[in-house]
VMD Tcl script that builds the backbone (N, CA, C; Angstrom):
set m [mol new atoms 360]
animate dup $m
set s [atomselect $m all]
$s set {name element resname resid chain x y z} {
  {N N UNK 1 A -0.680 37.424 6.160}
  {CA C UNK 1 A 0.250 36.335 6.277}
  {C C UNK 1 A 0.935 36.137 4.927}
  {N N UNK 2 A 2.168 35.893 4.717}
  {CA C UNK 2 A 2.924 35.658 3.553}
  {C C UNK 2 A 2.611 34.433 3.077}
  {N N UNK 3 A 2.684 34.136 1.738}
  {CA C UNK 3 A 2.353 33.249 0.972}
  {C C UNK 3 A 3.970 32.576 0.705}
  {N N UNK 4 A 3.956 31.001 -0.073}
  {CA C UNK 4 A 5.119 31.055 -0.253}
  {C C UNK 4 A 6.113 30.533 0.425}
  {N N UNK 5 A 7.364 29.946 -0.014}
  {CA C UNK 5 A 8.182 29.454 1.175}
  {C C UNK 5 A 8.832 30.063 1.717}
  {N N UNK 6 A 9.204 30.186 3.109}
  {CA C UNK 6 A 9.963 30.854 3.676}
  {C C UNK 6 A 11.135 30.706 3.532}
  {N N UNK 7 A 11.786 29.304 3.319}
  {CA C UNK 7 A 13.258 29.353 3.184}
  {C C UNK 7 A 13.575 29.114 1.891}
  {N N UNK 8 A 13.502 29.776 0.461}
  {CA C UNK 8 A 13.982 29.857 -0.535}
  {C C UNK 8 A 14.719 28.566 -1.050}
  {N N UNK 9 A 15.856 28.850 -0.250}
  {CA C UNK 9 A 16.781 28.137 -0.675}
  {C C UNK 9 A 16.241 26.422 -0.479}
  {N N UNK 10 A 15.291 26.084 -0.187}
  {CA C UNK 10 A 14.992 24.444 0.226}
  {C C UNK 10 A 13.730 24.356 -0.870}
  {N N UNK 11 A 13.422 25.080 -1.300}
  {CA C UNK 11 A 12.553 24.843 -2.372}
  {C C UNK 11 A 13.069 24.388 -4.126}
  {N N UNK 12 A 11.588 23.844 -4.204}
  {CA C UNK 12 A 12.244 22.513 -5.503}
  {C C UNK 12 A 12.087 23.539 -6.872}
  {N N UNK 13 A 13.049 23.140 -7.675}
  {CA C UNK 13 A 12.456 23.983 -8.869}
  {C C UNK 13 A 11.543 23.668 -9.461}
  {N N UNK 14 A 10.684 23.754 -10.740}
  {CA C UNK 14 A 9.663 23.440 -10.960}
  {C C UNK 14 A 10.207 22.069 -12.259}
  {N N UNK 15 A 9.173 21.539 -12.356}
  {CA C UNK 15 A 9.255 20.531 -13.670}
  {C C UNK 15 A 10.569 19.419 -12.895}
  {N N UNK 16 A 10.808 19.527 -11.493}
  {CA C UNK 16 A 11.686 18.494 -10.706}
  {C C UNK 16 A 11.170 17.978 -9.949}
  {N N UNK 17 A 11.448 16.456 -9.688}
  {CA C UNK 17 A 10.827 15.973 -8.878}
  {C C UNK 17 A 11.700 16.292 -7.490}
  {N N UNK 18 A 10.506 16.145 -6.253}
  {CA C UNK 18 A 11.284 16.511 -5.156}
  {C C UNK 18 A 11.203 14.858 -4.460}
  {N N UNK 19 A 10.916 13.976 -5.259}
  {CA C UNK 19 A 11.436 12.917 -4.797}
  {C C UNK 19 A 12.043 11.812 -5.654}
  {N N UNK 20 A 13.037 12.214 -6.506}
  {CA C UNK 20 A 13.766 11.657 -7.958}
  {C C UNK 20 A 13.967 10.102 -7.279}
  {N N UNK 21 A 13.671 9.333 -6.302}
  {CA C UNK 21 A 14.101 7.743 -6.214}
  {C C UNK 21 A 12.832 7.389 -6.071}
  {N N UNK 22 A 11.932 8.322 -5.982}
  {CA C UNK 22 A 10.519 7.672 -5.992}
  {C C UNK 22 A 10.041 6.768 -4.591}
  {N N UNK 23 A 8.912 6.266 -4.379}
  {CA C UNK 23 A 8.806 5.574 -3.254}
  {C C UNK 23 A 9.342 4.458 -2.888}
  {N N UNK 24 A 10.109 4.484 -1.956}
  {CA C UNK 24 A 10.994 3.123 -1.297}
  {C C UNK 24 A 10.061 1.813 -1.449}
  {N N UNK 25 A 10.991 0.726 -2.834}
  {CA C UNK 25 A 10.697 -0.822 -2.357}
  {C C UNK 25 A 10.181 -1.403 -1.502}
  {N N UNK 26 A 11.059 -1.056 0.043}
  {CA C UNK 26 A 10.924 -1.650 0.991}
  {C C UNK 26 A 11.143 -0.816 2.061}
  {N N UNK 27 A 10.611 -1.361 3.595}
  {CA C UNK 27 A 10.685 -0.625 4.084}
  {C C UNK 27 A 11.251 -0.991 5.740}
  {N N UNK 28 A 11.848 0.054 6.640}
  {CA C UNK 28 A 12.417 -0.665 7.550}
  {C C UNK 28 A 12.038 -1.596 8.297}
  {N N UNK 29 A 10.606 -1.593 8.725}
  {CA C UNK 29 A 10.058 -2.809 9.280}
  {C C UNK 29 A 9.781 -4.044 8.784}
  {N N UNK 30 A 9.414 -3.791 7.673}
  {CA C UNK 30 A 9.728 -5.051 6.744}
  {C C UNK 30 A 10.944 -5.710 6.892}
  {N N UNK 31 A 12.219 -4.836 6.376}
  {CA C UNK 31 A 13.160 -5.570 6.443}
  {C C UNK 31 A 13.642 -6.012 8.055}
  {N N UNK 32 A 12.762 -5.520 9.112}
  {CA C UNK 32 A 13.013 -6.020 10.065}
  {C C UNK 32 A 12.354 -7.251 10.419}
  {N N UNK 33 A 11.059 -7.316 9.413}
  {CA C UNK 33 A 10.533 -8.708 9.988}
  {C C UNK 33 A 11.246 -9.735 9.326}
  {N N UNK 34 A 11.698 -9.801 8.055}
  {CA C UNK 34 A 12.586 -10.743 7.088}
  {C C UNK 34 A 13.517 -11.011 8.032}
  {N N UNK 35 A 14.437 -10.085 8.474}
  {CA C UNK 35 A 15.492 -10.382 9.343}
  {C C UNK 35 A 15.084 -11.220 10.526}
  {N N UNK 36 A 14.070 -11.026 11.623}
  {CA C UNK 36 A 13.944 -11.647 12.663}
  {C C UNK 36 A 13.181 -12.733 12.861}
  {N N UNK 37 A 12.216 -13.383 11.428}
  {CA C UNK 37 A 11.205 -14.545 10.901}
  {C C UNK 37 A 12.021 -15.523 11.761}
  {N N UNK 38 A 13.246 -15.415 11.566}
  {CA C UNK 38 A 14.061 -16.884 11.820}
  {C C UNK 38 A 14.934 -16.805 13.120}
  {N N UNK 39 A 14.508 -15.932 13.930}
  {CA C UNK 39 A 14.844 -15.869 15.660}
  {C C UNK 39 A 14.367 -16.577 15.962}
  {N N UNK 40 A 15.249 -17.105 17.252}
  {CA C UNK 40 A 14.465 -18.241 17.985}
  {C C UNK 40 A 13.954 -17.128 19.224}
  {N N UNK 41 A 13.151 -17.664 19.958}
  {CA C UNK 41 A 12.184 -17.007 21.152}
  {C C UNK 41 A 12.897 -15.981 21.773}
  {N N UNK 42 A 13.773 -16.444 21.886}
  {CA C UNK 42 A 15.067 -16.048 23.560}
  {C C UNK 42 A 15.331 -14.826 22.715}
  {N N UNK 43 A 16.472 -15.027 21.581}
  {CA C UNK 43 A 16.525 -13.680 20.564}
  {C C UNK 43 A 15.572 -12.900 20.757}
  {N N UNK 44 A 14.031 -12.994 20.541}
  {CA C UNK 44 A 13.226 -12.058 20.233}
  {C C UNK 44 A 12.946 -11.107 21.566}
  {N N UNK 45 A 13.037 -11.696 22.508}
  {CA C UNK 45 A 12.868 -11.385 23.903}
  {C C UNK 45 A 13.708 -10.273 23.866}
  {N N UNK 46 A 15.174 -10.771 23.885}
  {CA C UNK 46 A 16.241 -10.026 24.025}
  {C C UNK 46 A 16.248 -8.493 23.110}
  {N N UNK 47 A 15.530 -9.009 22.008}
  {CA C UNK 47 A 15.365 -7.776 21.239}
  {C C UNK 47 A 14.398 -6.777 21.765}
  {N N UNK 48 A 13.192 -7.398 22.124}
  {CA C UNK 48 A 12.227 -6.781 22.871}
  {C C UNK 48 A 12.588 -5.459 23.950}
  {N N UNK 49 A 13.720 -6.474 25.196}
  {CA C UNK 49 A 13.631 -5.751 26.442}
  {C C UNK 49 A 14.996 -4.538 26.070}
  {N N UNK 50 A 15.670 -4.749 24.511}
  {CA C UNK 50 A 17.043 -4.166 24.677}
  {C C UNK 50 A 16.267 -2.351 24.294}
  {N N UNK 51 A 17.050 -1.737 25.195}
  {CA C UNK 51 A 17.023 0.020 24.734}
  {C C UNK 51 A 18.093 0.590 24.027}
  {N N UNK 52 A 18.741 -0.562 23.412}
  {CA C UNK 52 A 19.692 -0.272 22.452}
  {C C UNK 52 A 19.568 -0.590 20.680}
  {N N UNK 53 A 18.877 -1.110 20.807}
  {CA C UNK 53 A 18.215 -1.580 19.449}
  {C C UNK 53 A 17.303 -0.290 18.788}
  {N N UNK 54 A 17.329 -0.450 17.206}
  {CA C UNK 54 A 16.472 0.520 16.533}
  {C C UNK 54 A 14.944 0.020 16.688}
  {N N UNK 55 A 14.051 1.309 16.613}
  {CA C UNK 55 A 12.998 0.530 17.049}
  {C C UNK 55 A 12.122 -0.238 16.145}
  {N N UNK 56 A 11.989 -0.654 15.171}
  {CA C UNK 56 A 11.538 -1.414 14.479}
  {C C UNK 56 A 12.311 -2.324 14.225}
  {N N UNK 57 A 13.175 -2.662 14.912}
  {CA C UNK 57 A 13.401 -4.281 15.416}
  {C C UNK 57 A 12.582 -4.513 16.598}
  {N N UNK 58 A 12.747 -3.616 17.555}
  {CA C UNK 58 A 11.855 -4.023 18.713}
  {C C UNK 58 A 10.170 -4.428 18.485}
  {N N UNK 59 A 9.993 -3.326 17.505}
  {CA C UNK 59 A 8.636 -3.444 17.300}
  {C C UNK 59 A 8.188 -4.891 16.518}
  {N N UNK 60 A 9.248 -5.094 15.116}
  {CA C UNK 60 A 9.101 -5.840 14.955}
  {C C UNK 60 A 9.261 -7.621 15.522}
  {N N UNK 61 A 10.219 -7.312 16.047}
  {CA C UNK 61 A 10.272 -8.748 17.487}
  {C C UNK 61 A 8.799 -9.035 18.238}
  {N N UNK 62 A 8.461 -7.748 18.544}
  {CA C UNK 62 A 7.340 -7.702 19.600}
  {C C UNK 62 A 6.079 -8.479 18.723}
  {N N UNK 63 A 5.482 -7.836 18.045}
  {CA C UNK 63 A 4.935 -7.880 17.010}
  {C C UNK 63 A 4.706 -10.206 16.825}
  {N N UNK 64 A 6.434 -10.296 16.005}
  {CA C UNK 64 A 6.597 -11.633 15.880}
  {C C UNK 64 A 6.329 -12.960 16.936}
  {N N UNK 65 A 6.236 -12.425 17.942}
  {CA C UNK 65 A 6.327 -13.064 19.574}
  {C C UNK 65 A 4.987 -13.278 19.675}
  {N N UNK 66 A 4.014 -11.803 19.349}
  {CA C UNK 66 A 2.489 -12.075 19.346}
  {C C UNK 66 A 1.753 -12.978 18.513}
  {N N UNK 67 A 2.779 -12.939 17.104}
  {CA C UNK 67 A 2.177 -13.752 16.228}
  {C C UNK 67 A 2.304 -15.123 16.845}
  {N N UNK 68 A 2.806 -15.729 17.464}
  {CA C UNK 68 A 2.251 -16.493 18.030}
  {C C UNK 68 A 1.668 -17.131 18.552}
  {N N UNK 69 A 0.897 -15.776 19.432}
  {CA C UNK 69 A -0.522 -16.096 19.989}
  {C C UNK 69 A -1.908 -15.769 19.231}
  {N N UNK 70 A -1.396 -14.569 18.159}
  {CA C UNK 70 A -2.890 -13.925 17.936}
  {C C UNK 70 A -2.654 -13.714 16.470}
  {N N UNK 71 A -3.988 -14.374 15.601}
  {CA C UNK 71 A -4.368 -14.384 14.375}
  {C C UNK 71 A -4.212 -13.217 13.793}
  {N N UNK 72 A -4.445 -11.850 14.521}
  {CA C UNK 72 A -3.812 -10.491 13.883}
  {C C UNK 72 A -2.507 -10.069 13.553}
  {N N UNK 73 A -1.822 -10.535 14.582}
  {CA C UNK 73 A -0.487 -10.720 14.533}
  {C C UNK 73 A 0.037 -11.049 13.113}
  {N N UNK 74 A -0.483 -12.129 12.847}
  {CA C UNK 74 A -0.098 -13.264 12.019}
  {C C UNK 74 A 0.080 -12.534 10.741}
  {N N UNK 75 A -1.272 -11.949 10.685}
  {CA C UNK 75 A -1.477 -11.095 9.562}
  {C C UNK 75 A -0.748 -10.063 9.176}
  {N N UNK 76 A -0.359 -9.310 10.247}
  {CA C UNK 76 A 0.436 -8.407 9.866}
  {C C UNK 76 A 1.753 -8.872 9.731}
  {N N UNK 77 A 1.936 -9.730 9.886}
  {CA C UNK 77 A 3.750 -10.200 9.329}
  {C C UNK 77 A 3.845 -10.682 7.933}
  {N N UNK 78 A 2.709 -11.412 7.990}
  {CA C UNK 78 A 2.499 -12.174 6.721}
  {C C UNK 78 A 2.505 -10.747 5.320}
  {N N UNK 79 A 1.422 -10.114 5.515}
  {CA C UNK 79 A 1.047 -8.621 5.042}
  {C C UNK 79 A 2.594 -7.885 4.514}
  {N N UNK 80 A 3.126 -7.807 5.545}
  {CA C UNK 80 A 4.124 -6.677 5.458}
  {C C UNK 80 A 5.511 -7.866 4.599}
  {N N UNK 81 A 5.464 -9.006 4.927}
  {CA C UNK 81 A 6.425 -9.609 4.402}
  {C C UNK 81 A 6.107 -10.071 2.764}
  {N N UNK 82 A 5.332 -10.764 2.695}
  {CA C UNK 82 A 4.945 -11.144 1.315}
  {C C UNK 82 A 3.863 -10.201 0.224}
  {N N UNK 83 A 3.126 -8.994 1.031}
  {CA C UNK 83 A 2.172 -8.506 0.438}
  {C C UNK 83 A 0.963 -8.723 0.913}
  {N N UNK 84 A -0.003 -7.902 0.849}
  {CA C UNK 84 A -1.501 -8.119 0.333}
  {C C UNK 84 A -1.946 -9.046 -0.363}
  {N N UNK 85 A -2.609 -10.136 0.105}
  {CA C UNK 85 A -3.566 -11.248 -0.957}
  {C C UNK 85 A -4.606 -10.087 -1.975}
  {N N UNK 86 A -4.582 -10.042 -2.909}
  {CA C UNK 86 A -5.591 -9.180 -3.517}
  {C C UNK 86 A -7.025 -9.564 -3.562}
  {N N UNK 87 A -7.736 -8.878 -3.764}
  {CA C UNK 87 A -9.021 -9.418 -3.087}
  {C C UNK 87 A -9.867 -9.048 -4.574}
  {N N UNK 88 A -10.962 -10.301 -4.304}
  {CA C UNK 88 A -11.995 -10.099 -5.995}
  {C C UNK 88 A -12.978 -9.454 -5.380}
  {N N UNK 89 A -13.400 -9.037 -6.140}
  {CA C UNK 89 A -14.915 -7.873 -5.779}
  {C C UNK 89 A -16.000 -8.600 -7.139}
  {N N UNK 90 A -17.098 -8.577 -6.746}
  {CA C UNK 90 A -17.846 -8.995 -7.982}
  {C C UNK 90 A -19.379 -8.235 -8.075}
  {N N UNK 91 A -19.223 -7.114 -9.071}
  {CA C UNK 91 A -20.264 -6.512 -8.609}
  {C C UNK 91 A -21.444 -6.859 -9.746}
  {N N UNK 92 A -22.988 -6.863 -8.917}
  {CA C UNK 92 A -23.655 -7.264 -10.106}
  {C C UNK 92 A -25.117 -6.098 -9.256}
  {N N UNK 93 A -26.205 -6.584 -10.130}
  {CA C UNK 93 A -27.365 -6.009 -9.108}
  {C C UNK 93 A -28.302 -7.124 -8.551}
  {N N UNK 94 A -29.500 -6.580 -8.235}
  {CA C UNK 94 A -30.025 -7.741 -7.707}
  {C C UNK 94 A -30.638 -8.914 -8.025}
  {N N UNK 95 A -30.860 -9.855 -7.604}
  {CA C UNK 95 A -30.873 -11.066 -8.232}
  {C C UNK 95 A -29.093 -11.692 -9.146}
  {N N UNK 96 A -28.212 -11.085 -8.885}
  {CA C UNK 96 A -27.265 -11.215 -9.927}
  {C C UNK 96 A -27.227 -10.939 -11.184}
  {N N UNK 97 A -27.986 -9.711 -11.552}
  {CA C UNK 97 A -28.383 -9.556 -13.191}
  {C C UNK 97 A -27.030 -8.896 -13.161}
  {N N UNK 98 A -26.929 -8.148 -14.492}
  {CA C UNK 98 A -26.162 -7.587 -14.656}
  {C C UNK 98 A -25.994 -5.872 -14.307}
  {N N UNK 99 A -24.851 -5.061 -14.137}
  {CA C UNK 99 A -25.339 -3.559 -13.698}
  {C C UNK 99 A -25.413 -2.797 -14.839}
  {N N UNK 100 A -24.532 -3.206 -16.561}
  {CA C UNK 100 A -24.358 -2.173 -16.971}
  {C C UNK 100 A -25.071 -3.467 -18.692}
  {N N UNK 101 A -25.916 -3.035 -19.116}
  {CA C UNK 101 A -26.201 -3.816 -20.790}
  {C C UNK 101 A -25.351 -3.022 -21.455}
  {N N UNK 102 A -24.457 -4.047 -22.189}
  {CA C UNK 102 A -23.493 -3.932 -23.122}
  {C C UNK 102 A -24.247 -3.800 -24.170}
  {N N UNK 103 A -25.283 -3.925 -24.659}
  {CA C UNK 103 A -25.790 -3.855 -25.976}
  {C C UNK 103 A -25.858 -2.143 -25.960}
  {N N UNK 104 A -26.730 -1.986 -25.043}
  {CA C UNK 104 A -27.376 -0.409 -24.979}
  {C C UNK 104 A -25.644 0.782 -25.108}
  {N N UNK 105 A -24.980 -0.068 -24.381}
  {CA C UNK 105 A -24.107 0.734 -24.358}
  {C C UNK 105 A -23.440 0.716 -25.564}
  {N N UNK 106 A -23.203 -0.425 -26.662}
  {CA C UNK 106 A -22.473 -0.341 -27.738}
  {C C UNK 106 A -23.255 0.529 -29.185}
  {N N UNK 107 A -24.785 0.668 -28.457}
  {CA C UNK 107 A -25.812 1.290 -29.331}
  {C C UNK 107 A -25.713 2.864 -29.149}
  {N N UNK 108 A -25.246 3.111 -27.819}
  {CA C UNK 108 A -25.212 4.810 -27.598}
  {C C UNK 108 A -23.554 5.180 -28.107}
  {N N UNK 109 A -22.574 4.041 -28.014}
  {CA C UNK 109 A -21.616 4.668 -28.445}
  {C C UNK 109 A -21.768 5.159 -29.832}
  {N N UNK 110 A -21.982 4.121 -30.658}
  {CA C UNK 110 A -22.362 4.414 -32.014}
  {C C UNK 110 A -23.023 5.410 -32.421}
  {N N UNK 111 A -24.396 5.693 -31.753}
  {CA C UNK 111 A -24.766 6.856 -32.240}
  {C C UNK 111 A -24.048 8.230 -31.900}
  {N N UNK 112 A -23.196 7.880 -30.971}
  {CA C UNK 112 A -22.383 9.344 -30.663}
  {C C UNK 112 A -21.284 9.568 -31.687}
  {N N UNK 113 A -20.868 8.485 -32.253}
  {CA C UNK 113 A -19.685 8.516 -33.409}
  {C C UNK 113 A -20.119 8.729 -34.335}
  {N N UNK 114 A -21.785 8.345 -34.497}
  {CA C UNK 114 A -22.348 9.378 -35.904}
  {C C UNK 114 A -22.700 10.664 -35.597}
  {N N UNK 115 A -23.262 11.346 -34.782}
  {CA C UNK 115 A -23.057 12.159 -34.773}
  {C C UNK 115 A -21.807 13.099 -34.745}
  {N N UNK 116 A -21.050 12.668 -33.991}
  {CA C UNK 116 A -19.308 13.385 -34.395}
  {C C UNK 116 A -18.865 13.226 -35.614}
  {N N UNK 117 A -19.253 12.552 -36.622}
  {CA C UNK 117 A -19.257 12.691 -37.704}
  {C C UNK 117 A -19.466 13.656 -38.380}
  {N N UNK 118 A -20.848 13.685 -38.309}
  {CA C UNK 118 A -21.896 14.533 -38.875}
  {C C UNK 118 A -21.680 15.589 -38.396}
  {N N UNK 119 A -21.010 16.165 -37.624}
  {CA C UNK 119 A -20.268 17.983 -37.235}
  {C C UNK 119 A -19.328 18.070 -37.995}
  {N N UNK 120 A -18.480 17.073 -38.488}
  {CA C UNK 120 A -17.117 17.188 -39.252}
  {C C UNK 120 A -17.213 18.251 -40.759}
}
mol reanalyze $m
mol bondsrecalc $m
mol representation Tube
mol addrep $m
């Protein structure tokens, strides 16, 4: 089997990016939920049943309609519109001691910087 691209000509040169705008801000469903937050019901419907619409309006209509009924819903509008709440993690061991002694560790660094010394 050949290695390699087959169509030459669609290949990136090297040291280029093959995606120079980098990853999109935003994205179409997003900007579809911004857009449709402020539909009233009937709108969303209409968006729903139309086969003329792009589909992440539909999806996103659909989607917005549920958030009405269901706490998942909710989330995902909220999510996609404003972001991720970031979440704390707090790691310790048991009893809550600590996982890592800073002493021990500021004692092994040191002795490793004397010794890298002491090769010099």
């Amino acid at each position: 089997m050949a290695r390699g691209n087959p169509h030459p000509s669609y290949s990136i040169p090297k040291g280029v990016s093959g995606n120079p705008g980098g990853r999109p801000k935003s994205r179409r469903i997003t900007e579809a939920y911004n857009r449709l937050l402020s539909k009233p019901k009937g709108e969303l419907l209409r968006i729903v049943r139309s086969r003329t619409m792009p589909m992440e309006e539909i999806l996103a209509a659909e989607t917005i309609l549920r958030a009405r009924r269901e706490t998942r819903a909710v989330i995902e509008v909220t999510d996609r519109v404003q972001g991720k709440e970031p979440q704390a993690h707090e790691l310790g061991g048991t009893e809550g001691e600590r996982l890592v002694d800073e002493d021990k560790v500021a004692t092994r660094v040191a002795q490793l910087m004397l010794k890298a010394r002491a090769r010099k």
